[in-house]
C-alpha positions in Angstrom: -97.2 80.9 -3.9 -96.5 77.6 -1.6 -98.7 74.6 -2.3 -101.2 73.9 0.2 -99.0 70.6 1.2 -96.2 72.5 1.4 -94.4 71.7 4.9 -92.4 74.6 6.5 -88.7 74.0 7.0 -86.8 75.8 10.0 -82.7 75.9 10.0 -81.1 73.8 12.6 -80.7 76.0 15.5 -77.1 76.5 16.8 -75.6 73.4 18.7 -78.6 71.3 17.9 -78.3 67.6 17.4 -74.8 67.1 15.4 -72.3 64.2 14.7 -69.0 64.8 16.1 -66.0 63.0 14.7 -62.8 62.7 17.5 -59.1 64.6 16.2 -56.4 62.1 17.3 -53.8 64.2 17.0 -55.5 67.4 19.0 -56.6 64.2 21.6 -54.6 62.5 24.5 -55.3 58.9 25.8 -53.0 57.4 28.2 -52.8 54.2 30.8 -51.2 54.1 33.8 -50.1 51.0 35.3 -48.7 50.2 38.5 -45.7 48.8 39.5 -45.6 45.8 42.7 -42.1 44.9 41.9 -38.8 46.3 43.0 -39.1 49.1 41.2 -41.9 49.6 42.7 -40.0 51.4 45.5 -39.4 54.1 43.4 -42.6 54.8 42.0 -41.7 53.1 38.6 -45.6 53.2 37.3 -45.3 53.3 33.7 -47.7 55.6 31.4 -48.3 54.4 28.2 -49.8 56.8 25.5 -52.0 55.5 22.7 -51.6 57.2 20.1 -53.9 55.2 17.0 -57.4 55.9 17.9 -60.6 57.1 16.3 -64.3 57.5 16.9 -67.9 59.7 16.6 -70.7 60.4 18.8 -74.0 62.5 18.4 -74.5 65.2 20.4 -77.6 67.5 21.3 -77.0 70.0 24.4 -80.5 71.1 23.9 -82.2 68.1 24.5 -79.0 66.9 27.2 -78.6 63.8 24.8 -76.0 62.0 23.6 -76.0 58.5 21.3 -74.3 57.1 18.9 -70.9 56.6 20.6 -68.2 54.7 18.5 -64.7 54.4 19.5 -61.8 52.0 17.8 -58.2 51.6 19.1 -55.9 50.3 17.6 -53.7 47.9 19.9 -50.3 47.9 18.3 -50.5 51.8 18.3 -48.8 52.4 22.4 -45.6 53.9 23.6 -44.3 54.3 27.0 -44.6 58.4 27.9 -42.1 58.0 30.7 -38.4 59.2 30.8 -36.5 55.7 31.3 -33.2 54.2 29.6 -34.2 53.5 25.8 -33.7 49.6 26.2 -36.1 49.4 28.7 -38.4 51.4 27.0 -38.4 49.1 24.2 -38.8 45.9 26.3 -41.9 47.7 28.2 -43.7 48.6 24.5 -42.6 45.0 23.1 -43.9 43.1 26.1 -46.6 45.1 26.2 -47.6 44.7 22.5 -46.9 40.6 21.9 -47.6 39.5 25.7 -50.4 42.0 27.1 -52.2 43.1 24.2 -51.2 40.2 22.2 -52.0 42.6 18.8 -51.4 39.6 16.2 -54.4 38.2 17.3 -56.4 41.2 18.8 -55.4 44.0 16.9 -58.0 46.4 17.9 -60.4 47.2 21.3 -63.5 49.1 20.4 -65.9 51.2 22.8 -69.7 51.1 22.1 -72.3 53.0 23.7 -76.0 53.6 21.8 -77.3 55.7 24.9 -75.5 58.6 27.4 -77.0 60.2 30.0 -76.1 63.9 30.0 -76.7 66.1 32.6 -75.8 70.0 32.5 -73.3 71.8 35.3 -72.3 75.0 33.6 -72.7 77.4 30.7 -71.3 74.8 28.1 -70.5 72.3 30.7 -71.6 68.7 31.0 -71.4 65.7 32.8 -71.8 62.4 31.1 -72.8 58.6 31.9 -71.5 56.7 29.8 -72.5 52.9 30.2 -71.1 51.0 26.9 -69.7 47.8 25.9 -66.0 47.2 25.7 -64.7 44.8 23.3 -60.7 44.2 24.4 -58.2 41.0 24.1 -61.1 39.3 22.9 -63.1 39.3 25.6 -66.9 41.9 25.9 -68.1 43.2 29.2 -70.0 46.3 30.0 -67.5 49.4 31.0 -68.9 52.6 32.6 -67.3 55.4 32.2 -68.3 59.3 33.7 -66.5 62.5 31.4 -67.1 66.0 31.7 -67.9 67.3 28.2 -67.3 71.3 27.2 -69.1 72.5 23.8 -68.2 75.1 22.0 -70.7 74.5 19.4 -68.1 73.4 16.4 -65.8 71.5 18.8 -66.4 69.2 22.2 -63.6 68.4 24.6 -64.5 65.6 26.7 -62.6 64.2 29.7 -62.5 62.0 32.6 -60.9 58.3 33.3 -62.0 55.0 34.2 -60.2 51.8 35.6 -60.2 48.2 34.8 -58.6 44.5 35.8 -56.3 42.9 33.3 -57.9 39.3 34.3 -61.1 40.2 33.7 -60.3 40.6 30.4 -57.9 37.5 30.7 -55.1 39.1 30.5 -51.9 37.8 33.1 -49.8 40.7 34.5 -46.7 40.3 33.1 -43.0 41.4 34.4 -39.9 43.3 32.7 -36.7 43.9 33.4 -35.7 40.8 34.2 -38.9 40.5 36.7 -38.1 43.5 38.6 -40.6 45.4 37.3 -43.9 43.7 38.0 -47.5 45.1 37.3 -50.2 45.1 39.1 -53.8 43.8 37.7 -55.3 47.4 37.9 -54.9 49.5 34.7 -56.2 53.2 34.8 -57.4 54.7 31.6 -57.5 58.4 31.3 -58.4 60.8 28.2 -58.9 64.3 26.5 -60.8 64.4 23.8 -61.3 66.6 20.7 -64.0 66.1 18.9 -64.8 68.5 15.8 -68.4 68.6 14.0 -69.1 66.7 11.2 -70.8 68.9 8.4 -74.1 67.4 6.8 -73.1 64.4 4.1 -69.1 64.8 4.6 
């Protein structure tokens, strides 16, 4: 027999409030820049993937919230995707690493967000608001960002892309290839997330 203070306790109900941590390796985050030099006239835009990232978020669908979003990149982890000669790969991903992203001193960009609005479009299907605070080349501005999320109740895969200016973040465009690659100050930013739940005290 229960105690009369005894307080009843319920199971969490299926895809109730839950931590989801991102998989990197199931995930795809890439940047396309765009080229305003000669190269240009052969739609040389470079896509650089990036490959070192990690993050969590909570997630309720039954309440259409969202908080808790945390993502780190590390800087020094990008490779050009494209199929170019292998020299000028290399002097893409090195200019890109010591003159763009200057990693020595800003090894990693991070993604905050302690509110999403989350509205529902389908069975499973989301659409997000995302408007967090991104921390890149030392500089911190506010970054919105819209994704379509899909829950599958141990697993969300979350999508969309967002753009941003290199000087606002005081970064100079740079050239390669002996300046006849040039890019311009637009970067856009777009990802596929996997993100898997996070059992109870893991």
């Amino acid at each position: 027999m229960e105690p009369d203070n005894a307080v009843a306790t319920r199971p969490e109900p299926a895809g109730a409030h839950a931590r989801f941590v991102i998989d990197a390796k199931r995930s795809r985050f890439t940047v396309q820049a765009f080229a305003t030099g000669i190269l240009s006239a052969v739609g040389h835009n470079p896509t650089i993937g990036i490959r070192g990232f990690s993050g969590e978020v909570d997630f309720d669908p039954g309440r259409l919230a969202a908080t808790g979003l945390h993502l780190a990149v590390q800087a020094g982890s990008v490779e050009v995707l494209d199929d170019i000669r292998e020299g000028d790969r290399r002097e893409i991903e090195k200019v890109t690493k010591e003159d763009v992203l200057e990693i020595a001193k800003y090894p990693q960009i991070t993604y905050e967000a302690s509110a999403i609005a989350v509205s529902k479009v389908g069975d499973a299907q989301y659409a997000a608001s995302v408007d967090g605070t991104l921390s890149f080349h030392g500089v911190t501005r506010n970054q919105a960002v819209a994704a379509r999320i899909t829950d599958s109740g141990e697993m969300l895969r979350v999508s969309g892309d967002f753009t941003l200016r290199q000087s606002d973040f005081q970064i100079k465009p740079v050239s390669v290839a002996g300046g006849a690659l040039k890019l311009k100050d637009e970067l856009k930013f777009r990802f596929e997330i996997i993100a898997r739940r996070q059992e109870a005290g893991a």
